[in-house]
C-alpha positions as CSV (number, residue, x, y, z in Angstrom):
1,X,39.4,-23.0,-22.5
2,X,39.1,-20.4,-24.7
3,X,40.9,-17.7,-22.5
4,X,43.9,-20.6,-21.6
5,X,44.5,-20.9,-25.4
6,X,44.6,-17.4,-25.7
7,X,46.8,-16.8,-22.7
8,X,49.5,-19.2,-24.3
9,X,49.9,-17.0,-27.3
10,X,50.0,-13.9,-24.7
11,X,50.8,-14.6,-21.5
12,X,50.8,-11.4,-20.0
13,X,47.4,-10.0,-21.4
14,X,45.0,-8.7,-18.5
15,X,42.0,-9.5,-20.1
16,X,42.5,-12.9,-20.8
17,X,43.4,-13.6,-17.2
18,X,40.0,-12.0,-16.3
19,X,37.9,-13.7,-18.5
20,X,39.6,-17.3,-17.3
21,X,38.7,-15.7,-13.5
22,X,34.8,-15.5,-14.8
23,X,34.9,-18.9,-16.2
24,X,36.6,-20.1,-12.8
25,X,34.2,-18.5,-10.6
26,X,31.1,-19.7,-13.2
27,X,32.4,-23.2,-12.6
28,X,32.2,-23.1,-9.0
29,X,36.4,-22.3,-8.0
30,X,35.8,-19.5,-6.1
31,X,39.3,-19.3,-4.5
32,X,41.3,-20.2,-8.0
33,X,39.3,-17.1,-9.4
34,X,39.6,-14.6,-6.5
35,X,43.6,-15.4,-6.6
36,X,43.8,-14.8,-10.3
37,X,41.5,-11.8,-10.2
38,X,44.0,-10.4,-7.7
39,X,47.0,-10.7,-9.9
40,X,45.4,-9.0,-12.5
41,X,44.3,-6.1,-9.6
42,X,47.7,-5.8,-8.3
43,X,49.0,-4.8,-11.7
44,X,46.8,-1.8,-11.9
45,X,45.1,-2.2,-15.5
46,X,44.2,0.8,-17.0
47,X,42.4,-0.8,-20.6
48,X,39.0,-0.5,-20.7
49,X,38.4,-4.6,-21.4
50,X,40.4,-5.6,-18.3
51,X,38.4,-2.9,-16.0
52,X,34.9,-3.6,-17.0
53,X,35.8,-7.4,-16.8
54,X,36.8,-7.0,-13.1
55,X,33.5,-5.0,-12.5
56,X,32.2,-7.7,-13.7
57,X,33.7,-10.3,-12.1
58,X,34.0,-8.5,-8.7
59,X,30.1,-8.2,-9.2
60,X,29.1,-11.6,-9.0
61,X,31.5,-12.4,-6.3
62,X,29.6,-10.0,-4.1
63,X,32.7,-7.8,-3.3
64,X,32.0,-3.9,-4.8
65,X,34.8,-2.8,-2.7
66,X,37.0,-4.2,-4.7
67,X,35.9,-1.8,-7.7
68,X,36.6,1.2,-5.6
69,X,40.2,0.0,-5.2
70,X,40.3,-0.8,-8.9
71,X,39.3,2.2,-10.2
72,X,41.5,4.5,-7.4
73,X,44.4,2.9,-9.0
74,X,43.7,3.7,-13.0
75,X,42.0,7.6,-12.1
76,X,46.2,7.9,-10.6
77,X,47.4,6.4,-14.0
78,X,45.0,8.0,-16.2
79,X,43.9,11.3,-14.1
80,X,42.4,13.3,-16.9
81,X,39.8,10.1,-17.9
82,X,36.1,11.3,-17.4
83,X,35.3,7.7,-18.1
84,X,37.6,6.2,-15.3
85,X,36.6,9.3,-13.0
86,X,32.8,8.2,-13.6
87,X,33.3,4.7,-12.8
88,X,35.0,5.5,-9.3
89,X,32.2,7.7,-8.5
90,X,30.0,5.0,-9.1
91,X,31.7,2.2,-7.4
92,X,31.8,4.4,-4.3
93,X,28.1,5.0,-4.7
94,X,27.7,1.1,-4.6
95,X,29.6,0.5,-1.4
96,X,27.9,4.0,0.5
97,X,31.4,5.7,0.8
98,X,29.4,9.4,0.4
99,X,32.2,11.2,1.0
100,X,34.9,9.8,-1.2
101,X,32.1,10.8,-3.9
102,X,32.0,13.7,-2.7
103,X,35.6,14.1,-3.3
104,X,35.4,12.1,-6.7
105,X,32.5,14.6,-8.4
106,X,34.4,17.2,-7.7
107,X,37.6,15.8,-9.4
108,X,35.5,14.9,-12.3
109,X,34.0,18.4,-12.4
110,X,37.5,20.0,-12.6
111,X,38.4,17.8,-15.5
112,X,34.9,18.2,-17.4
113,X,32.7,21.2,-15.9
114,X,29.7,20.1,-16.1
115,X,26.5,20.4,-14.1
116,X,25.4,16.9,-13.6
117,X,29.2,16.4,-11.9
118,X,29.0,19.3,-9.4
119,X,25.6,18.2,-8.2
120,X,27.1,14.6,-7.8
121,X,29.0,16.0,-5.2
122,X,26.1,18.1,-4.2
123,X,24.4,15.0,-3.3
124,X,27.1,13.3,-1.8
125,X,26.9,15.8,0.9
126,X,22.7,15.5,1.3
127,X,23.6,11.6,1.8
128,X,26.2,12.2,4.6
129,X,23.6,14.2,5.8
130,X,20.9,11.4,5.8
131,X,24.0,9.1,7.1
132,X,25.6,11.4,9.8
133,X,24.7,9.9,13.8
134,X,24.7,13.3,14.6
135,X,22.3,15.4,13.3
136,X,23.6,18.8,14.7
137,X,26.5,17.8,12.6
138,X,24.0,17.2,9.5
139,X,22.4,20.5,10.0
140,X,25.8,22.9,10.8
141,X,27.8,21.1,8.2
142,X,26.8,19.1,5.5
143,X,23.7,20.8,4.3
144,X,24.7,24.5,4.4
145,X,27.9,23.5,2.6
146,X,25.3,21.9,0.0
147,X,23.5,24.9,0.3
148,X,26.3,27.2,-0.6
149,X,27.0,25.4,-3.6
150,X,23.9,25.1,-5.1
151,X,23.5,29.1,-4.4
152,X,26.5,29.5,-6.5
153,X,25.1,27.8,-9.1
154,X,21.9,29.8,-8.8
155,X,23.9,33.6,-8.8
156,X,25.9,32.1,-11.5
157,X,22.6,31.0,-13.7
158,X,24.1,27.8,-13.8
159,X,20.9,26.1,-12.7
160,X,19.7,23.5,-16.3
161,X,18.1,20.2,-15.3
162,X,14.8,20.1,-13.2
163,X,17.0,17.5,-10.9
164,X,18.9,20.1,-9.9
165,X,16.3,22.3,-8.3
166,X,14.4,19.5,-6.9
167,X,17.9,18.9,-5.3
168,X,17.9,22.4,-4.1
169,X,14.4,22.6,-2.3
170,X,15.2,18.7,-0.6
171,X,18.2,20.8,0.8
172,X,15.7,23.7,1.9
173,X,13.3,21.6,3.1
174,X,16.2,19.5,5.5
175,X,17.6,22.9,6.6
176,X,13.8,23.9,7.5
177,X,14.3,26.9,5.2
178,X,10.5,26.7,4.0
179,X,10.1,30.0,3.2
180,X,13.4,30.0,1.2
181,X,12.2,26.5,-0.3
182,X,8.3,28.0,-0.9
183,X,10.5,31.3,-2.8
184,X,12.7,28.8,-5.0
185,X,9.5,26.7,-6.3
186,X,7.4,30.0,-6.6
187,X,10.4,32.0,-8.7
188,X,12.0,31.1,-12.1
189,X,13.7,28.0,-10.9
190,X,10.3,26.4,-10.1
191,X,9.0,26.8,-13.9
192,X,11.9,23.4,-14.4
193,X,9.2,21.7,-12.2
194,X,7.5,20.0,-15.3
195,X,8.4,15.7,-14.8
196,X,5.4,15.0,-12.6
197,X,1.7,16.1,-13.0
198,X,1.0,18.9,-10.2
199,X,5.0,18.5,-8.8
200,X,4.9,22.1,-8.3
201,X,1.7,22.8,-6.9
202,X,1.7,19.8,-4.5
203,X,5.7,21.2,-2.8
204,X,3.8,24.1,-2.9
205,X,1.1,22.7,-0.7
206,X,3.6,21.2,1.9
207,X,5.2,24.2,2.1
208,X,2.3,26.5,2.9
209,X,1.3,24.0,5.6
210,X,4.7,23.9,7.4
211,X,4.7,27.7,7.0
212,X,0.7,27.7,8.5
213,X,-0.6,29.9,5.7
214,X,-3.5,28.4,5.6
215,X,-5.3,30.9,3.6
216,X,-2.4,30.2,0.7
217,X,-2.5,26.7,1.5
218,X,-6.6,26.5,1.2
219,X,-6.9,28.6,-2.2
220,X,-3.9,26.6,-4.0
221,X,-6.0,23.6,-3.0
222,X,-9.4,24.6,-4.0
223,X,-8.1,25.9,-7.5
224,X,-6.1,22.6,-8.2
225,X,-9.6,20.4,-7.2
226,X,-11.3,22.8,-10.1
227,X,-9.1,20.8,-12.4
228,X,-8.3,17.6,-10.9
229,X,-11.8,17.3,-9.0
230,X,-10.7,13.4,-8.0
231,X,-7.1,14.2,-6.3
232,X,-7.9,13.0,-2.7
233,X,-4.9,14.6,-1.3
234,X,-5.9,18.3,-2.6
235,X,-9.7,17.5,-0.9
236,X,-7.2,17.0,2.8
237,X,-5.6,20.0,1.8
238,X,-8.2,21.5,1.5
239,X,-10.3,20.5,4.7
240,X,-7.2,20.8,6.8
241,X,-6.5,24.7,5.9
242,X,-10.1,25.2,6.0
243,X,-10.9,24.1,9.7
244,X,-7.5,25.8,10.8
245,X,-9.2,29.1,8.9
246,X,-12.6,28.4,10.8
247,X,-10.7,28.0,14.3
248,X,-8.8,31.1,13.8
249,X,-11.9,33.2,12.6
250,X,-9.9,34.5,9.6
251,X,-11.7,36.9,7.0
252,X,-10.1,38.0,4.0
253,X,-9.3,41.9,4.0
254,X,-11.8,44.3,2.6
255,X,-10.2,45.6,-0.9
256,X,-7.8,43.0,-1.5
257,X,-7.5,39.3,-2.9
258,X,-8.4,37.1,-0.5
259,X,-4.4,35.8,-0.7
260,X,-1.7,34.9,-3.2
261,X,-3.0,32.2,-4.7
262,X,-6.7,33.7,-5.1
263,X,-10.3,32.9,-3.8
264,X,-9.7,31.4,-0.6
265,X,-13.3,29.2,1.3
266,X,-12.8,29.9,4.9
267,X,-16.2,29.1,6.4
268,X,-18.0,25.4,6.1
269,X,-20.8,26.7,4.4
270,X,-18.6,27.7,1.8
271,X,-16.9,24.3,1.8
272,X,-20.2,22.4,1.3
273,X,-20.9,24.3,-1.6
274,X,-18.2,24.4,-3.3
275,X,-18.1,20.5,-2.7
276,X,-21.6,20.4,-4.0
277,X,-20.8,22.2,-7.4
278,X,-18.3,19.7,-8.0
279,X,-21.0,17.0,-7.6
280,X,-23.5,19.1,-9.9
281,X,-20.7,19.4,-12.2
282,X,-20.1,15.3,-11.9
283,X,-23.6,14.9,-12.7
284,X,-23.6,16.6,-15.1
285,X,-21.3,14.7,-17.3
286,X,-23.5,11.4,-17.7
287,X,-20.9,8.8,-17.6
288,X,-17.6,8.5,-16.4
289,X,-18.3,10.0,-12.9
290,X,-15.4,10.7,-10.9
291,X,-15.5,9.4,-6.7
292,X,-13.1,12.6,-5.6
293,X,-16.8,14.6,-5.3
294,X,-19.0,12.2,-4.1
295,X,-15.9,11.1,-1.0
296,X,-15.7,14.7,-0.3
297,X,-19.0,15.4,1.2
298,X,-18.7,12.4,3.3
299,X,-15.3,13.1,4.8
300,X,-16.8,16.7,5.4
301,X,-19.3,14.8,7.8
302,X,-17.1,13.2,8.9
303,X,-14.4,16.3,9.9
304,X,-18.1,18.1,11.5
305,X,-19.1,15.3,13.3
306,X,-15.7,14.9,15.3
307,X,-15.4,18.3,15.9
308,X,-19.3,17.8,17.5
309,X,-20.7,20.2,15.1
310,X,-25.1,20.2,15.2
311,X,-24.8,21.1,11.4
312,X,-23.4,18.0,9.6
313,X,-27.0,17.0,8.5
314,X,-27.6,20.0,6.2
315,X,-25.4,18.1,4.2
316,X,-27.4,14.8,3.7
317,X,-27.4,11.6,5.9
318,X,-24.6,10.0,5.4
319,X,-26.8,6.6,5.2
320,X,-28.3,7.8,1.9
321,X,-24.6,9.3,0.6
322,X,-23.1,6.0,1.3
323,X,-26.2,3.7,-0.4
324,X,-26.2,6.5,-4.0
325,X,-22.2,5.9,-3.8
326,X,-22.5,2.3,-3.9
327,X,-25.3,2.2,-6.8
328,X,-22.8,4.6,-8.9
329,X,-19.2,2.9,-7.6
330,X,-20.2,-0.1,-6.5
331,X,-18.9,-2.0,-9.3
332,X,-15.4,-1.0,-8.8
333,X,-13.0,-2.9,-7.0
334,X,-12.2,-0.1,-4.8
335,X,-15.6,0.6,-3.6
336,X,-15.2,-1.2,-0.5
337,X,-12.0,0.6,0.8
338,X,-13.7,3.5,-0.3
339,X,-16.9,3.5,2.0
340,X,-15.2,1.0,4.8
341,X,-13.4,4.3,6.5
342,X,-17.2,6.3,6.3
343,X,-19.2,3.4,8.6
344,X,-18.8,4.9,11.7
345,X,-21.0,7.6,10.3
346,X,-23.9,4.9,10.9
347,X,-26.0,4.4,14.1
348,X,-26.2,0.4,14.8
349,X,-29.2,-0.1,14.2
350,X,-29.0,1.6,10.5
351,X,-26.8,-1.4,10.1
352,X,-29.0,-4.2,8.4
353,X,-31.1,-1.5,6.9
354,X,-28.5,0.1,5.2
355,X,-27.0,-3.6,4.2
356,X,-30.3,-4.1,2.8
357,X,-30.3,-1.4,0.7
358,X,-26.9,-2.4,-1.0
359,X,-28.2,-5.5,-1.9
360,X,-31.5,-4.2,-3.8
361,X,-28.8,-2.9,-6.0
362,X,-27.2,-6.0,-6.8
363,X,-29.0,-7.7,-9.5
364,X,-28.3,-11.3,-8.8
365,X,-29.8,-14.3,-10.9
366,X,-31.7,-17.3,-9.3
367,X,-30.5,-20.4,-11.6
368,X,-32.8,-22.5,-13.0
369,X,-31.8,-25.3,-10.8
370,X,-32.4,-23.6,-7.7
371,X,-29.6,-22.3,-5.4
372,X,-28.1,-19.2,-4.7
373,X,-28.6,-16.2,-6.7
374,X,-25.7,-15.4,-8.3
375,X,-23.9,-12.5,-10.2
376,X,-24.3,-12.5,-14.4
377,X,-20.8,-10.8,-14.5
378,X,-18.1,-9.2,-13.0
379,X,-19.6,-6.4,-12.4
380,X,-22.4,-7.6,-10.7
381,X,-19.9,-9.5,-9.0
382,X,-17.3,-7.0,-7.4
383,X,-20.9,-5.5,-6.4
384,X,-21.8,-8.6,-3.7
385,X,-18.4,-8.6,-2.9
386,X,-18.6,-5.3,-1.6
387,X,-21.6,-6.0,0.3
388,X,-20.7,-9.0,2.2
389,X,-17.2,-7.5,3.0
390,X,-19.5,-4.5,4.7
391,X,-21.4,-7.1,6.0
392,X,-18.9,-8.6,8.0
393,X,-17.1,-5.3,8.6
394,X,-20.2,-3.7,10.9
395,X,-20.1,-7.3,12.7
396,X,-23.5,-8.8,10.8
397,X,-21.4,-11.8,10.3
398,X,-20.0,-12.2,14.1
399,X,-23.7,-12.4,15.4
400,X,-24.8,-15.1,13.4
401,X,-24.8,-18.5,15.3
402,X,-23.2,-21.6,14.6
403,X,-25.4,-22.8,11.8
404,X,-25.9,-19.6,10.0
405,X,-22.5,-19.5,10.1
406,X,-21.5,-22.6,8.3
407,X,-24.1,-22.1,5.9
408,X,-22.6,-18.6,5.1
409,X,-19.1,-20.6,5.0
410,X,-20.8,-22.9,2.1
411,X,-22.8,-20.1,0.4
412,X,-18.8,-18.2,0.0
413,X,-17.4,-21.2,-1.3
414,X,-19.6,-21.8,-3.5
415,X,-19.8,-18.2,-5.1
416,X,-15.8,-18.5,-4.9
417,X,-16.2,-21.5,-7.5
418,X,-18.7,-19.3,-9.8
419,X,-16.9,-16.4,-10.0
420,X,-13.9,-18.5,-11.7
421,X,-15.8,-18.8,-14.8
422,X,-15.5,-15.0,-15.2
């Protein structure tokens, strides 16, 4: 109503008409809207109201290609508008046309040089990459052009935002350039690096093991698990480069640093130790252990026993390991999904025995009205459900008969209603 009184005083104003489409299209007459929205279109608007309004509108009718069209039309009236430049780049984004953005960042770089334009159109190409059918195409065209720009940018010093160089290594990385892409995130460019915790390192990491320098790839590891001893994918970094080490035979070279990165552990014995001062250092602290260590000597079991090693039990048995993780961890949620990939470590008939054990560390409470025993808290009560979730993992559940079945059926329900008091 409003934009009909309006459009009586000034028939001919673009925005007005718009806002009348919104309302049409609000009220449910799709067609009345679309028709009027097209009038508007066809005279090419170039004010900023009537624009947005049609973004808008366009938007909600579900139809983003109309933007692109929209916008084509005011960059040719208005060619030196970053704004209007900016907005076609982004409508083409929306409707996947990679390289008409291509072709727009560029446009807008020429009008306003700078960096966050160019590598628009950097990326436009790393998406027709990811887009093209053909990947011989993808690998002879699209990247190395990518590639070539961002090295101009690099020669030039040009290089500002971390963005930017992790834009550069995705390129290196597709090209598999992974010596190029280890050189960028090792050299100056690398230092930009700084948004995530370990972003560096952990490229680093996947680089090394593409390249198979596992010495590199095992000392980056073991010197990042000195400071983050509870990052489970440096302890895989770190068992991987060291069994590729052992199969190999490597030794470091008398005289020199073991390799780049420094002390590398290329022998199990070294491994278990090193593992077993992080544990020392774990226990030392009192409270507030960390589960990286404690994981870590199992999953070295684990690694020894498939490759049908006699040594694994100079280690510990993994029964005990599992039972002295449960009465530290077993209170956290994650327990559970912790241990359940460690079970085949146990011989069947450690089964009940070492479900046995669990439960002499759960302290449950008999009520006085006779019943189950049940937990105090939640602690307590993340502790059972660990238990009878390992329970019915190693089968103790299946082999119970018909009866003992039902009852167990009853007994979980009835804990089910307890632990809704917590």
């Amino acid at each position: 109503q409003q934009a009909d009184k309006l459009l009586k005083k000034h028939k001919d104003l673009h925005c007005a008409k718009v806002l009348k489409a919104i309302g049409l299209q609000r009220t449910g007459k799709h067609d009345e809207a679309f028709s009027l929205a097209q009038e508007v279109t066809a005279l090419e608007p170039t004010d900023d109201n009537s624009l947005q309004a049609l973004t808008i509108l366009y938007r909600e009718m579900h139809r983003p290609e109309l933007v692109t069209k929209l916008y084509e039309a005011a960059v040719k009236k208005v060619p030196s508008s970053e704004e209007y430049h900016s907005h076609l780049f982004m409508a083409y984004a929306r409707v996947g046309e990679y390289k008409k953005m291509q072709q727009a960042g560029m446009a807008l770089y020429k009008i306003v040089p700078k960096n966050p334009y160019y590598f628009w159109s950097v990326m436009s190409l790393v998406m027709q990459s990811i887009s093209a059918q053909d990947e011989k195409l993808s690998k002879t065209m699209f990247l190395p052009l990518a590639e070539r720009m961002v090295e101009k940018m690099v020669k030039e010093d040009k290089i500002e935002a971390e963005a930017e160089v992790q834009l550069y290594y995705m390129i290196l990385e597709r090209l598999g350039k992974f010596q190029e892409a280890l050189n960028v995130l090792r050299g100056n460019l690398g230092e930009k690096l700084t948004s995530e915790l370990q972003s560096r390192e952990s490229k680093c990491l996947a680089m090394y093991k593409k390249l198979r320098k596992w010495q590199e790839c095992n000392a980056l590891s073991r010197k990042l698990l000195l400071n983050n001893p509870d990052d489970w994918q440096f302890y895989l970094s770190y068992f991987d480069s060291l069994f590729h080490l052992v199969d190999e035979g490597w030794i470091p070279p008398e005289g020199n640093d073991h390799s780049v990165e420094g002390v590398v552990d290329y022998s199990v014995e070294e491994a278990a130790k090193f593992i077993e001062d992080r544990i020392i250092n774990e226990e030392s602290k009192g409270f507030r252990k960390l589960r990286g260590p404690y994981l870590a000597k199992l999953e070295l079991i684990q690694r020894l026993r498939q490759r049908g090693a006699n040594d694994e039990h100079k280690l510990g048995e993994p029964v005990e390991l599992m039972i002295q993780y449960f009465e530290k961890f077993g209170d956290k949620p994650c327990c559970y999904t912790d241990l359940k990939v460690f079970v085949d470590l146990l011989s069947p008939d450690q089964h009940i025995q070492f479900i046995n054990k669990l439960m002499e560390a759960v302290p449950l409470m008999v009520p006085a009205d006779g019943g189950f025993a049940l937990p105090g808290d939640t602690k307590v009560m993340y502790r059972h459900m660990c238990v009878v979730q390992l329970s019915r993992l190693l089968c103790l559940h299946h082999n119970k008969d018909q009866s003992e079945k039902l009852n167990l059926i009853g007994e979980l329900m009835s804990r089910y209603r307890h632990g809704l008091e917590f």
